[in-house]
Backbone as CSV, one residue per row, in Angstrom:
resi,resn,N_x,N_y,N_z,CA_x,CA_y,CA_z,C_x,C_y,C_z
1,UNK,18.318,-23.691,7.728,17.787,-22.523,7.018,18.585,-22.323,5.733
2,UNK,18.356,-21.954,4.376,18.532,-21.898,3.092,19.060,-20.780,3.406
3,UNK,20.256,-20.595,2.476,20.844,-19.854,1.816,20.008,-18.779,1.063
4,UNK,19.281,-19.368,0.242,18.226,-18.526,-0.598,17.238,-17.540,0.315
5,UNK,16.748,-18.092,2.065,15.823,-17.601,2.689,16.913,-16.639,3.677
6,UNK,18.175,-16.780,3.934,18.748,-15.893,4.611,18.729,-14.625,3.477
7,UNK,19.201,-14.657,2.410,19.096,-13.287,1.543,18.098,-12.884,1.467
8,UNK,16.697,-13.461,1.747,15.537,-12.795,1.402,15.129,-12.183,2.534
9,UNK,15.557,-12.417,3.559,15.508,-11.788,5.134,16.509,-10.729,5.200
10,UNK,17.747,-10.641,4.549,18.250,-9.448,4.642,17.853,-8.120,4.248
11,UNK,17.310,-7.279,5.158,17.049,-5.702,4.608,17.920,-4.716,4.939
12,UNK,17.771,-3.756,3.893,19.076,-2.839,3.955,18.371,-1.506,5.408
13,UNK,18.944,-1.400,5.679,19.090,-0.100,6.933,18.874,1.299,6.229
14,UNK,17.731,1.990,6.674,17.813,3.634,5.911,17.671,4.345,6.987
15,UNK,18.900,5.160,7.347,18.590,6.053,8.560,17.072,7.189,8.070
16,UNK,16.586,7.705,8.740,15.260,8.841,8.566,15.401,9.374,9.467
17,UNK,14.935,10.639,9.392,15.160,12.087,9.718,13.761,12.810,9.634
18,UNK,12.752,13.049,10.669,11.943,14.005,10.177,11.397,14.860,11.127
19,UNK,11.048,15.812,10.448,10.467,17.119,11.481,9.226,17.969,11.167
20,UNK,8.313,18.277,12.366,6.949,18.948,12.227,6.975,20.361,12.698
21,UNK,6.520,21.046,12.133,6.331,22.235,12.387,5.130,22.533,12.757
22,UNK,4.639,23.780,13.308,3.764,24.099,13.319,2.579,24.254,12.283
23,UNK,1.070,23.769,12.153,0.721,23.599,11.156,0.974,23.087,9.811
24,UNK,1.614,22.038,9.928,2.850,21.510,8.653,2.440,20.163,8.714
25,UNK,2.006,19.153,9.997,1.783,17.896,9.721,0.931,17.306,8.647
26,UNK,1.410,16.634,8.221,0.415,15.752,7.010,-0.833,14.906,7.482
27,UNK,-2.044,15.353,7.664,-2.880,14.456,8.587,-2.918,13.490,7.143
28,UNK,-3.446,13.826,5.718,-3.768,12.526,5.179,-2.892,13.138,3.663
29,UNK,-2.328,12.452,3.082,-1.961,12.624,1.704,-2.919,12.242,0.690
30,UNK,-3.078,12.867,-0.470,-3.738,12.359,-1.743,-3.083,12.304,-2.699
31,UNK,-3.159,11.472,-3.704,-2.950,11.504,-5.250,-4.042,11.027,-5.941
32,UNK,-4.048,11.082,-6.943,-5.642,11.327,-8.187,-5.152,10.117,-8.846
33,UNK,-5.673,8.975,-8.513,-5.936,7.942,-9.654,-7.403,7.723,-10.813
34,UNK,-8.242,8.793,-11.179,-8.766,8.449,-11.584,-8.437,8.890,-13.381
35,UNK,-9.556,8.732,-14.033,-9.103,8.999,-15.520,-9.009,10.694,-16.318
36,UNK,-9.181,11.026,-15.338,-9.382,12.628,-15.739,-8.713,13.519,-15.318
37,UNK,-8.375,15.022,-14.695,-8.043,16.143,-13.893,-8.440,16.815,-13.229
38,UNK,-7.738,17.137,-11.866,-7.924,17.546,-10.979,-8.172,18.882,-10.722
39,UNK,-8.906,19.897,-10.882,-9.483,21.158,-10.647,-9.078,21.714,-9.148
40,UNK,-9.840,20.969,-8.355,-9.377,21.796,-7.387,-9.544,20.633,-5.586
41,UNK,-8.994,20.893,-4.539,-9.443,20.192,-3.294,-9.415,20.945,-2.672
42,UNK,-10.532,20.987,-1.604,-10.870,22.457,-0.627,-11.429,21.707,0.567
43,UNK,-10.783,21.921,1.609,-10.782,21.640,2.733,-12.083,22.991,3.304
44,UNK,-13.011,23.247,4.087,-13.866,23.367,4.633,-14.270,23.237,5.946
45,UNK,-13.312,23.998,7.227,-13.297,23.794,8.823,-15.244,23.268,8.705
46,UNK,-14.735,22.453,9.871,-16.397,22.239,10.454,-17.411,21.145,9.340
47,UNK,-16.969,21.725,8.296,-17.970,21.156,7.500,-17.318,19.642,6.276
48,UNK,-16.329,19.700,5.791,-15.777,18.667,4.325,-14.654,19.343,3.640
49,UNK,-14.205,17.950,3.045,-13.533,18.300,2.079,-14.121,18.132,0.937
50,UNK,-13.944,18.935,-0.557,-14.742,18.724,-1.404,-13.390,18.487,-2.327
51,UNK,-13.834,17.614,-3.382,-12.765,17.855,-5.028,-13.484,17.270,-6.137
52,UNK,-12.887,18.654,-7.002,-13.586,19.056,-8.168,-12.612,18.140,-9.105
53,UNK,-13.007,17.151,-10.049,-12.494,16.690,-11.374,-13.098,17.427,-12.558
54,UNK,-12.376,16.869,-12.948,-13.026,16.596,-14.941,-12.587,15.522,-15.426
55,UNK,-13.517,15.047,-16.074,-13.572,13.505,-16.362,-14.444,13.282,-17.761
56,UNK,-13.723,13.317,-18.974,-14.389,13.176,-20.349,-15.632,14.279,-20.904
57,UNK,-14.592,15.434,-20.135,-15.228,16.637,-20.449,-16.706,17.244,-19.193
58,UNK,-16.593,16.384,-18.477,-17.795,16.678,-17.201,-17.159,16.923,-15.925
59,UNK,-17.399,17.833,-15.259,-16.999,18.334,-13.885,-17.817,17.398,-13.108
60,UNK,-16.761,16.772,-11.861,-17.358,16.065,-11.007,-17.145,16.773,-9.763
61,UNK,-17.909,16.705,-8.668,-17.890,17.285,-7.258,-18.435,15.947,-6.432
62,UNK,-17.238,16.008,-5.351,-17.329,15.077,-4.660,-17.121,15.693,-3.359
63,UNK,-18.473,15.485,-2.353,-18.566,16.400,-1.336,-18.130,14.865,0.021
64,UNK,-17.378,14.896,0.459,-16.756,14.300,1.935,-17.336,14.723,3.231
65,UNK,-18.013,14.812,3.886,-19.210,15.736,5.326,-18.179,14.945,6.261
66,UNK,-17.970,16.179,6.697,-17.040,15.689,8.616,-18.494,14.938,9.107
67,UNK,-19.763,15.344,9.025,-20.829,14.926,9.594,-21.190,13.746,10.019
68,UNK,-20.668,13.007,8.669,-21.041,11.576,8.086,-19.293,10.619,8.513
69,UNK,-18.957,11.197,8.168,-17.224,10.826,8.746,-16.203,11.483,9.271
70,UNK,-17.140,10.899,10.775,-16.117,11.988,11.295,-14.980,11.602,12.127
71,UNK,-14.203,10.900,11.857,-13.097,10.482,11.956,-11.714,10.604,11.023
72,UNK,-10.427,11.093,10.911,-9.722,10.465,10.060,-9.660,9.604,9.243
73,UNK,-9.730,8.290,10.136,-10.058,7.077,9.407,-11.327,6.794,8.306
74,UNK,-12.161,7.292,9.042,-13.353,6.773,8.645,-13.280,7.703,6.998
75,UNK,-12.533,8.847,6.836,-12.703,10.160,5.660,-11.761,9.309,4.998
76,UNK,-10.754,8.989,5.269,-9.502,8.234,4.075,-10.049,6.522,4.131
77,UNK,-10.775,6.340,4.561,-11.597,5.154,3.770,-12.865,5.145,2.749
78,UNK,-12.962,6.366,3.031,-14.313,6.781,2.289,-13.535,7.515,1.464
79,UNK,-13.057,8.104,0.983,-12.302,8.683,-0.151,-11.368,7.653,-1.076
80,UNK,-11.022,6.691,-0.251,-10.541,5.633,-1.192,-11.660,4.553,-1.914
81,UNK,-12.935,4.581,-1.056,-14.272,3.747,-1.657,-13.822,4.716,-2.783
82,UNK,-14.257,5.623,-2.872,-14.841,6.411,-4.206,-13.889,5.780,-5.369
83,UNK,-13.174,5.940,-4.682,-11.599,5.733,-5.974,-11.374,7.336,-6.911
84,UNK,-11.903,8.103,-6.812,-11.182,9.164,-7.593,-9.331,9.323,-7.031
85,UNK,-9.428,9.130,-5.460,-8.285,9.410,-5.118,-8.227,8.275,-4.406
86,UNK,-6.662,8.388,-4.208,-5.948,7.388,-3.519,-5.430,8.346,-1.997
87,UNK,-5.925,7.679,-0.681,-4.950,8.502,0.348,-4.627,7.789,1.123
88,UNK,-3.857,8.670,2.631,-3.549,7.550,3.247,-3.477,8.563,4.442
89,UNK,-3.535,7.567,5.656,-2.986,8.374,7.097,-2.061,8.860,7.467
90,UNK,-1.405,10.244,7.431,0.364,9.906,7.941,0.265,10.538,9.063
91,UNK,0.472,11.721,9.352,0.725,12.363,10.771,-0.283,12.344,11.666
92,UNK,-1.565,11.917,11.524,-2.192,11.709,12.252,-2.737,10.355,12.951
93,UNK,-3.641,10.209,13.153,-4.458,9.103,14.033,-5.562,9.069,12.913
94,UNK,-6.024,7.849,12.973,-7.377,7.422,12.437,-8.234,8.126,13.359
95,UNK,-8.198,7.897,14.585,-8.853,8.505,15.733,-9.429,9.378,16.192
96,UNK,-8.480,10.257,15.652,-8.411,11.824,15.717,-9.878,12.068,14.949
97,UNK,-10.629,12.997,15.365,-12.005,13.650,14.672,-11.561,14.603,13.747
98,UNK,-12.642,14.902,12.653,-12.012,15.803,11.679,-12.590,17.174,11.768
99,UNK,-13.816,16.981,12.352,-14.305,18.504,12.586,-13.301,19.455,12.384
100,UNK,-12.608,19.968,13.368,-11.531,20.654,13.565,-10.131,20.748,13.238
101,UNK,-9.847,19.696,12.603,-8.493,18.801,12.248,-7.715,19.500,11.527
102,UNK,-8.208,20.298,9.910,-7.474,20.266,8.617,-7.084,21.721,8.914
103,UNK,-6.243,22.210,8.039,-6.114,23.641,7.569,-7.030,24.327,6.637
104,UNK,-8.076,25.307,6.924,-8.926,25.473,6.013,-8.759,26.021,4.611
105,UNK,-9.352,25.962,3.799,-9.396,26.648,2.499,-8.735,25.847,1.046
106,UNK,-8.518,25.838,-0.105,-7.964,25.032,-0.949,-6.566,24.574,-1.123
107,UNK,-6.182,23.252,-1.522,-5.065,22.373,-0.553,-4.431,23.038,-2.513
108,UNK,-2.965,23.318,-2.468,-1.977,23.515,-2.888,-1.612,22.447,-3.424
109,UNK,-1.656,21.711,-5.463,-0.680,20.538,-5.395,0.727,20.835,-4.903
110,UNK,1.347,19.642,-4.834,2.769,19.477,-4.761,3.220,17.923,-5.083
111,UNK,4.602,17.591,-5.073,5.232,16.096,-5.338,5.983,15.716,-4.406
112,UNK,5.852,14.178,-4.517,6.314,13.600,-3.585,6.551,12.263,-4.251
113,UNK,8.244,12.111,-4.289,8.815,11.386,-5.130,7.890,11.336,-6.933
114,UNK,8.171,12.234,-7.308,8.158,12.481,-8.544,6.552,12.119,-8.524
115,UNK,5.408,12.458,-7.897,3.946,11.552,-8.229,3.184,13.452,-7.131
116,UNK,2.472,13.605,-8.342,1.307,14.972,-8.237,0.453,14.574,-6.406
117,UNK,0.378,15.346,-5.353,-0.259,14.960,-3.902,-1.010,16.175,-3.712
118,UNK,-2.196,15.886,-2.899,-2.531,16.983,-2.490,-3.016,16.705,-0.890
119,UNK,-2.087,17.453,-0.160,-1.568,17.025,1.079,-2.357,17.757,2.372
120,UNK,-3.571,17.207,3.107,-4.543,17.913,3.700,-4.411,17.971,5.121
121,UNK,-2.998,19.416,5.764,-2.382,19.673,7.038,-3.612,19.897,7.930
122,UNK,-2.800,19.330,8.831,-3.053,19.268,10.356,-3.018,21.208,11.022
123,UNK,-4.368,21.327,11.141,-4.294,23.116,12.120,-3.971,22.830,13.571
124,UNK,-2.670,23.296,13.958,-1.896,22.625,15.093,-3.339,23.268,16.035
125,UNK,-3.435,24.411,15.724,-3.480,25.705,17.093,-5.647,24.997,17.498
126,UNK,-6.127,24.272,16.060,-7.530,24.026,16.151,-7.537,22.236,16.753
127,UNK,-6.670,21.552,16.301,-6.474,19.995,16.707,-5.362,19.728,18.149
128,UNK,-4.621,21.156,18.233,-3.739,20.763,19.477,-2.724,19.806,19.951
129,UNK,-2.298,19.551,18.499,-1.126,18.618,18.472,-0.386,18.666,17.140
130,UNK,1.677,18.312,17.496,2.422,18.271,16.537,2.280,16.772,16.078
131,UNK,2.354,15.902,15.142,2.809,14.693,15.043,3.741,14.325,13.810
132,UNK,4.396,13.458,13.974,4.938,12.514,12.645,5.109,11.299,12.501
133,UNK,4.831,10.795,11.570,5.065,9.318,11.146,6.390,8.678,10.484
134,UNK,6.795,7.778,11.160,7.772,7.358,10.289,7.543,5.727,9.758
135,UNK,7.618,5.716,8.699,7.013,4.336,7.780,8.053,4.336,6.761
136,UNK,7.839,3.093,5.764,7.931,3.162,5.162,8.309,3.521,3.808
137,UNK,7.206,4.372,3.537,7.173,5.428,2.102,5.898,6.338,2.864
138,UNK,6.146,7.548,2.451,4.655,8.007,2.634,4.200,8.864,1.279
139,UNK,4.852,7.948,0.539,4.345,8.524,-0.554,2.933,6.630,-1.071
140,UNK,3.130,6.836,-1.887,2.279,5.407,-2.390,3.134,4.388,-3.328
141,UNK,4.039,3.675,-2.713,4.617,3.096,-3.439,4.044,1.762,-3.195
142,UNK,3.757,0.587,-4.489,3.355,-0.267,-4.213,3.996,-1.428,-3.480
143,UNK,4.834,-1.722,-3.548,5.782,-2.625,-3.371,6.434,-2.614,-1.774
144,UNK,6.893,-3.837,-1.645,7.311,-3.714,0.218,6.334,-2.649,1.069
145,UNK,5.127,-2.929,1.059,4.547,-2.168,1.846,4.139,-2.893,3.469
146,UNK,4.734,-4.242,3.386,4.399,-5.477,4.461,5.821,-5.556,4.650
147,UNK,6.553,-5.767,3.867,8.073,-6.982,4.688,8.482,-5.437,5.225
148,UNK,8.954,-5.130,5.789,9.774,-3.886,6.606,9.559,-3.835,7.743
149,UNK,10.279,-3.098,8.388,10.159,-2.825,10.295,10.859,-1.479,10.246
150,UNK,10.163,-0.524,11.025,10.661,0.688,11.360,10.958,0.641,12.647
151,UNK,11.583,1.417,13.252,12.894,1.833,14.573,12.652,2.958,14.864
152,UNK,12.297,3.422,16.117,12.346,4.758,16.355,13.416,5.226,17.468
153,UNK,14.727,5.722,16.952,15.506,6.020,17.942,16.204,7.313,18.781
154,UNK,14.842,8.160,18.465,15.052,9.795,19.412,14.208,10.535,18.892
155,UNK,12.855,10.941,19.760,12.885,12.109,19.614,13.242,13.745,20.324
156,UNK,12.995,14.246,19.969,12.856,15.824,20.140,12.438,17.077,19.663
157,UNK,12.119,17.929,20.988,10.821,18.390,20.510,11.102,20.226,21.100
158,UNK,10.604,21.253,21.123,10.556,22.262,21.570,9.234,22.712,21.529
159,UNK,8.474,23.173,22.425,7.205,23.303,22.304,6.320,24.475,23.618
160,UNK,5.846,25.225,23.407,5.956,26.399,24.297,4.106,25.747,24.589
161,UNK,3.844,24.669,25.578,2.567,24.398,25.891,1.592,25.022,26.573
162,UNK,0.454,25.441,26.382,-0.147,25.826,27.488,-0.818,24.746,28.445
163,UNK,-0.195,23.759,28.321,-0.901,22.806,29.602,0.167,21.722,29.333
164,UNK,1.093,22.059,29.916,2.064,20.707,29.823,1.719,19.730,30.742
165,UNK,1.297,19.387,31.826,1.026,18.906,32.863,0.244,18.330,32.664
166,UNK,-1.311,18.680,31.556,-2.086,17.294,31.236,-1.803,16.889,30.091
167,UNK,-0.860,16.540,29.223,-0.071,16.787,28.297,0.700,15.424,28.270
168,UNK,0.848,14.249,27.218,1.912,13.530,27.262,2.385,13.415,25.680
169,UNK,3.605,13.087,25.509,4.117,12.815,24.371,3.628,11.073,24.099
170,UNK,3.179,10.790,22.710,3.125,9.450,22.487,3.711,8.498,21.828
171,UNK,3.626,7.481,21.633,4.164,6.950,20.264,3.793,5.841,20.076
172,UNK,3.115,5.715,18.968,1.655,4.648,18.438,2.839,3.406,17.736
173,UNK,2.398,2.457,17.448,2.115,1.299,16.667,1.383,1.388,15.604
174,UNK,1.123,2.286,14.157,0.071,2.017,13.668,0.030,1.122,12.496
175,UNK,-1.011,0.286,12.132,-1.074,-0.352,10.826,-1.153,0.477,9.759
176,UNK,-0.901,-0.218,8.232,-1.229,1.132,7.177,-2.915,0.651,7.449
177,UNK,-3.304,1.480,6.013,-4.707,1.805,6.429,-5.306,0.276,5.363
178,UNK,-5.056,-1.105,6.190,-5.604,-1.987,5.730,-5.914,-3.157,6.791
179,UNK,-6.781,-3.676,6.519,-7.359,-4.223,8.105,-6.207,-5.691,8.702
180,UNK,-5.996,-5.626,9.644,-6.823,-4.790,10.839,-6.224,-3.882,11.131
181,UNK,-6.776,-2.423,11.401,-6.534,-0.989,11.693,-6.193,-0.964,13.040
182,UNK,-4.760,-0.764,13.378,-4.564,-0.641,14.561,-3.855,0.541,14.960
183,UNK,-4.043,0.960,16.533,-3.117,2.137,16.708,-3.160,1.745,18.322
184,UNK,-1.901,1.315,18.214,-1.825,0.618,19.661,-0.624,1.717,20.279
185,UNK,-0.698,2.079,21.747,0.015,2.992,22.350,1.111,2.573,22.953
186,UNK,2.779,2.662,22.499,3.312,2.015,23.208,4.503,2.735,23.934
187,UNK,4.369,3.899,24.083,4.958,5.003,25.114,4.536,6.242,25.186
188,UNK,4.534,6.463,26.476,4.191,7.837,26.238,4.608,8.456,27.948
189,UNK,4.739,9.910,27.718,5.786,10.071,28.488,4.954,11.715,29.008
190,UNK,5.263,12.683,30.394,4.265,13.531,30.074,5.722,14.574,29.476
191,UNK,4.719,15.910,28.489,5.954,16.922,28.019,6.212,17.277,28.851
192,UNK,7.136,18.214,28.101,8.462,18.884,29.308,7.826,20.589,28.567
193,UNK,7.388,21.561,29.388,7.300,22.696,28.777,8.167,24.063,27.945
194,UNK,8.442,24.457,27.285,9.114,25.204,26.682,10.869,25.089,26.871
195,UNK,10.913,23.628,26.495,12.343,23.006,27.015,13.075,22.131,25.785
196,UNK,13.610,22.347,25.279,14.438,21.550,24.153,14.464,20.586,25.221
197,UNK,14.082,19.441,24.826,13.448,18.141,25.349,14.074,17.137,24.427
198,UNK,14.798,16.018,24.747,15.251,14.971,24.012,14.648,13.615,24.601
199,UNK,14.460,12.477,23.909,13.654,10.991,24.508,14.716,10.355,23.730
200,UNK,15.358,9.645,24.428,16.030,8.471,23.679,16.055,7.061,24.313
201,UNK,15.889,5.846,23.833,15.684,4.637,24.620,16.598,3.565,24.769
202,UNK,16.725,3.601,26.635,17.942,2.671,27.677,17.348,1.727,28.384
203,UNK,17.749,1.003,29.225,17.515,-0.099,29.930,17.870,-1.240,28.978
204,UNK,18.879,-1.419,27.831,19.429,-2.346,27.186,18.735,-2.431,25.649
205,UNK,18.015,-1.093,25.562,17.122,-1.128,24.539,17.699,0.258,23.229
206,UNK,18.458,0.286,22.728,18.398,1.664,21.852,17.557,2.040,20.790
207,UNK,16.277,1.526,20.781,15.053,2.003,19.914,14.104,1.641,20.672
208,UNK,12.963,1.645,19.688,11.635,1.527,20.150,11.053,0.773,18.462
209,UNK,10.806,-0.567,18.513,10.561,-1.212,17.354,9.193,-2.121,17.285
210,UNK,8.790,-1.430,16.258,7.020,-1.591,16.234,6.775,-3.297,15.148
211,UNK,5.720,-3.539,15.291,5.238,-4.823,14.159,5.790,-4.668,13.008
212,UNK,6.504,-5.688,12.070,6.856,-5.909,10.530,5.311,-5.287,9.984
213,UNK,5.796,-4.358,9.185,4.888,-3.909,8.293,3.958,-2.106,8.879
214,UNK,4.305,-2.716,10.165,3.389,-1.466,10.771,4.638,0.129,10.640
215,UNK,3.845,1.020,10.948,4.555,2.314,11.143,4.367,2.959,12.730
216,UNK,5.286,3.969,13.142,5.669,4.316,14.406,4.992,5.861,13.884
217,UNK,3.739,6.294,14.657,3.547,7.507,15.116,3.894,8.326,16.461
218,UNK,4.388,9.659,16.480,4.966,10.133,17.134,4.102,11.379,17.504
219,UNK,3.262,11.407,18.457,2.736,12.894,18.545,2.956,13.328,19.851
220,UNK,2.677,15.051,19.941,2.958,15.301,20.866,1.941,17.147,21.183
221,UNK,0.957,16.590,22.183,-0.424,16.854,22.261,-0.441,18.043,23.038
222,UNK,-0.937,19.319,23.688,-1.470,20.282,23.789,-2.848,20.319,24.669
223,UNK,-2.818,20.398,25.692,-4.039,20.721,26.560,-5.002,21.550,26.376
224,UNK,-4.432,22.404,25.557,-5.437,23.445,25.101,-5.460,24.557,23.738
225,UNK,-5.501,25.467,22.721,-4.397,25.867,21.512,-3.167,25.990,21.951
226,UNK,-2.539,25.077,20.857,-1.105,25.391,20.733,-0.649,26.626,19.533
227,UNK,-0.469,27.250,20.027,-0.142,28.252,18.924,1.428,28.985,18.888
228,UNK,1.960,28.374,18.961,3.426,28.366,19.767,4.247,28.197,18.133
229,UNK,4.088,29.443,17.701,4.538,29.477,16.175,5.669,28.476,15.957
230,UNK,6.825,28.832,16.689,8.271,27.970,16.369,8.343,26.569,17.015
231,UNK,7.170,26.395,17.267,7.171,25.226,17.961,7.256,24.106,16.926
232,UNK,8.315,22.910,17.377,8.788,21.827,16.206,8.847,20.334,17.025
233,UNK,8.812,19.338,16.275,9.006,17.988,16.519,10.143,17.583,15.536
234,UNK,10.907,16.930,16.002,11.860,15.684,15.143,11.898,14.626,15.960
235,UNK,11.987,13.549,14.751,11.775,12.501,15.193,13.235,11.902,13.864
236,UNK,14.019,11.016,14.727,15.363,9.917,14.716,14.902,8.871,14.415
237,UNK,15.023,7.614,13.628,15.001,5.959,13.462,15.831,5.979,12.007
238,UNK,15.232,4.239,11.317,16.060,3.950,10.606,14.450,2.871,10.138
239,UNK,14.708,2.316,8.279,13.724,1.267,8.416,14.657,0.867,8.156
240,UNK,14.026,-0.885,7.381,14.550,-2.110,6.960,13.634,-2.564,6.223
């Protein structure tokens, strides 16, 4: 083995740190690649997300129907056809249905690593689950979005359930959102109810380490509304 191919195999270690709150998860991020400005994005329970441009002096409306896509996945693939925006999956599941999913009413910009997002949360108490992702970037950076491996090495959680018992904590395998789309299940454990709860992994193993390139979702689900205001997730690893 080359000299030249051992350095190119070396990746540096970034410990990560993250935590969900109630109503706080990121089901999908956006940023605006197209040639114009962004007016407004309005999330719509039950029914779409809509966003308003301007584009060489003409208002565009671009209506998204939970109807027509009603999946996660299926809405951040269809919003990236369009190309006005660029998004992506983070705290959620492709899986997950959107009917009920978002936080209603118009999404707030904000930044994320210096680049304009408009970030369309997860309604814990209407979807019934905390989650987080740990990847990568979850912002849109082009680069190393394949050579990496993420580690997941603890979570913990506090969570006041009303159905702990049909209730498990998970933690996905997922691909980014480029084929093949996967979200493979590779623990899951049932919660512990209104219990500062810690998961950490033994039997000769101190993580939990998913496919080069893929990301580690972490959710942790609700039998019925969770509305358990202070209720939080953190989640422990490291990439490469």
């Amino acid at each position: 083995m080359s000299f030249n191919f051992l350095k190119e195999r070396q990746l540096r270690k970034l410990g990560v740190v993250g935590k969900a709150n109630i109503d706080a998860s990121i089901a999908i991020r956006m940023q605006y690649i197209g040639s114009g400005s962004v007016t407004s994005v309005t999330t719509t329970t039950l029914t779409d997300i809509t966003t308003v441009t301007v584009v060489a002096g003409a208002t565009v409306t671009t209506v998204f129907d939970f109807a027509t896509y009603g999946t996660v996945g299926a809405l951040v693939d269809r919003i990236n056809l369009v190309g006005e925006f660029e998004a992506k999956v983070l705290d959620s599941l492709r899986s997950k249905a959107t009917a009920s999913q978002f936080i209603d009413g118009a999404i707030t910009a904000g930044t994320f690593n210096d680049v304009t997002v408009w970030d369309v949360l997860v309604d814990s108490d209407a979807a019934d689950y905390i989650a987080y992702r740990l990847c990568y970037d979850r912002g849109f950076t082009k680069s190393c979005k394949t050579r990496h491996r993420v580690h997941l090495k603890e979570i913990k959680y506090l969570i006041n359930l009303s159905g702990a018992t049909a209730s498990a904590v998970g933690v996905y395998d997922c691909s980014p959102d480029t084929y093949p789309k996967e979200e493979i299940l590779k623990y899951s454990v049932a919660t512990v109810d209104n219990t500062l709860t810690t998961i950490r992994w033994r039997g000769g193993k101190d993580q939990l380490t998913v496919k080069e390139g893929h990301d580690i979702l972490v959710i942790i689900p609700d039998s019925n509304d969770l509305t358990d205001t202070a209720a939080y997730a953190q989640v422990v690893g490291f990439i490469e």
